[in-house]
C-alpha positions in Angstrom: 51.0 13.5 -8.9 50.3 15.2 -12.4 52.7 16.8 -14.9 51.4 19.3 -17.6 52.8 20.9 -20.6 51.1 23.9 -22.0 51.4 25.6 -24.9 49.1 29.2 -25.2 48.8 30.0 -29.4 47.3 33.1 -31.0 45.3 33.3 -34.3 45.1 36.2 -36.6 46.0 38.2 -33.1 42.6 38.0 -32.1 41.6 34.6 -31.4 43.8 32.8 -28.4 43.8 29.1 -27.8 45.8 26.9 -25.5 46.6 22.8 -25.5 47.8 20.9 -22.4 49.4 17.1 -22.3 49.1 15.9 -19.1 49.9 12.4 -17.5 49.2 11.6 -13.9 50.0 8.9 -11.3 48.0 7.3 -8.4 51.1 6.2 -5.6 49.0 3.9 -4.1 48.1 1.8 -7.1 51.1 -0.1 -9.3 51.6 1.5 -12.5 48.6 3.8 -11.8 49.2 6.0 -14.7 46.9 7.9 -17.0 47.6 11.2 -19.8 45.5 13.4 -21.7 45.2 16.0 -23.9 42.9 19.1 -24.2 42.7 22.2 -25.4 40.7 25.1 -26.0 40.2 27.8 -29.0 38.4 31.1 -28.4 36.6 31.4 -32.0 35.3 34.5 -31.5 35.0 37.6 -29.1 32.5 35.6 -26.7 32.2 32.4 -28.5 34.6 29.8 -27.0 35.1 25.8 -27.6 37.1 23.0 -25.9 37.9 19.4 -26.3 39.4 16.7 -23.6 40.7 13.0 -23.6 41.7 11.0 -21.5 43.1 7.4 -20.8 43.8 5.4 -17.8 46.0 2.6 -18.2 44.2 -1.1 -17.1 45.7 -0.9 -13.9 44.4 2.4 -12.8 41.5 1.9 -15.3 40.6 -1.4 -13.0 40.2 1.1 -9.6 38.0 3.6 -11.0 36.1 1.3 -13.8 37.2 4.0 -16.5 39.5 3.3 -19.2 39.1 6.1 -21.2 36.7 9.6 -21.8 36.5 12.8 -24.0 34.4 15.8 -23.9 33.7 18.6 -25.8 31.7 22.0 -25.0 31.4 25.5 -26.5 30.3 28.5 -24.3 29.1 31.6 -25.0 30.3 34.3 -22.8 30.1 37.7 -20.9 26.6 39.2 -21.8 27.0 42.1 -20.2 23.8 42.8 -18.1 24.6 46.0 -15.9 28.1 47.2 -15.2 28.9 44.3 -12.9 27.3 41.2 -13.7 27.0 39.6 -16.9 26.0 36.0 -18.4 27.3 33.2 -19.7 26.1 29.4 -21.6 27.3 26.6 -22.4 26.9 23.4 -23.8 29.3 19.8 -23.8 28.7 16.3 -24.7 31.0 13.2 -22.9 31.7 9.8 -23.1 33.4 8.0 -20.7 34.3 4.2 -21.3 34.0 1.7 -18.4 37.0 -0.7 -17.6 36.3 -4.4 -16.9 38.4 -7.2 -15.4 36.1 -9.5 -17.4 37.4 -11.2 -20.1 35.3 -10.2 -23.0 32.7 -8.6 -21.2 32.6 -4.9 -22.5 30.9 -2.0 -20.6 29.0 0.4 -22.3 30.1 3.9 -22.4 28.7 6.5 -20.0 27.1 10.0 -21.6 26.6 13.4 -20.3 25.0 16.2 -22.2 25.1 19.4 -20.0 23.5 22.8 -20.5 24.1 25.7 -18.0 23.8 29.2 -17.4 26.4 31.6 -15.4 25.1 34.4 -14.1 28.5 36.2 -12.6 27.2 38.8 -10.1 31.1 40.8 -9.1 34.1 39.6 -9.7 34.1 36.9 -7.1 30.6 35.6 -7.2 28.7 33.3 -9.9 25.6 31.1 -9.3 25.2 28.6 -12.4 21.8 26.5 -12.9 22.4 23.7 -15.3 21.0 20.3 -16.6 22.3 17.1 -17.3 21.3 14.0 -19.2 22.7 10.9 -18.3 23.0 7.9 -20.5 24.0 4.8 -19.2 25.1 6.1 -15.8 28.5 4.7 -14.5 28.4 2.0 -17.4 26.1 0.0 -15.3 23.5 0.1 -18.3 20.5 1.8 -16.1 18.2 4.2 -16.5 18.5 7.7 -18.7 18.8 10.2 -15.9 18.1 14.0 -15.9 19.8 16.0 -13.3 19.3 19.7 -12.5 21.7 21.6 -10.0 23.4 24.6 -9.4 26.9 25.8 -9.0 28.0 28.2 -6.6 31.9 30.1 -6.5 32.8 32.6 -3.8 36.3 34.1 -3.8 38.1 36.0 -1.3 
């Protein structure tokens, strides 16, 4: 279940932002409750930013070994090149902080840097090839890992 409040703002009648509280229960986990906040600015014509965070409480924190994360990104969009694709990148740093039922043990924190490209071809299509760099993976104090991948969206 997840309840969100959004309030949409506009700067100088140009720039357009929104933020969003959130909180969110897991029914099959007592007091399995979490909230957030995020929101997100468009700075210029194509030059957008966000921010998140997020908190689990120790319950719901202890099922999914995160207590808390935040993330932040800016993207540069809709390069336009013919008259129906364009392009779009982006770029966002996270952390996420691992839970433990261990007294006094503390997990390191997880991080994610994460570059991409969109190339929207129509409407309803985009492919996106990005990268990511993985500290710390899952908290479990590994390996850094690099990652490349692509995202795919088809509407109908």
């Amino acid at each position: 279940m997840i309840a969100q409040l959004t309030a949409s703002f506009t700067i100088n009648s140009e720039e357009k932002g929104a933020i969003r509280i959130y909180g969110y229960r897991n029914t099959e986990i007592a007091k399995g409750w979490g909230f957030g906040i995020s929101g997100d600015l468009r700075i210029t014509r194509r030059l957008y930013t966000y921010a998140r965070f997020g908190q689990n409480l120790d319950s719901l924190a202890n099922q999914f070994s995160v207590k808390n994360s935040w993330s932040g990104g800016m993207q540069l969009r809709n390069y336009q090149l013919w008259e129906s694709a364009s392009i779009s990148t982006g770029l966002a740093y996270g952390n996420s902080q691992g839970f433990s039922t261990v007294e006094g043990l503390s997990m390191p924190a997880e991080r994610i840097l994460e570059a991409y490209v969109r190339f929207n071809i129509k409407q309803a299509f985009f492919i996106s090839p990005h990268y990511q760099d993985i500290w710390n993976g899952q908290g479990l104090g590994g390996e850094q890992l690099n990652m490349i991948g692509v995202r795919t969206r088809v509407a109908f």
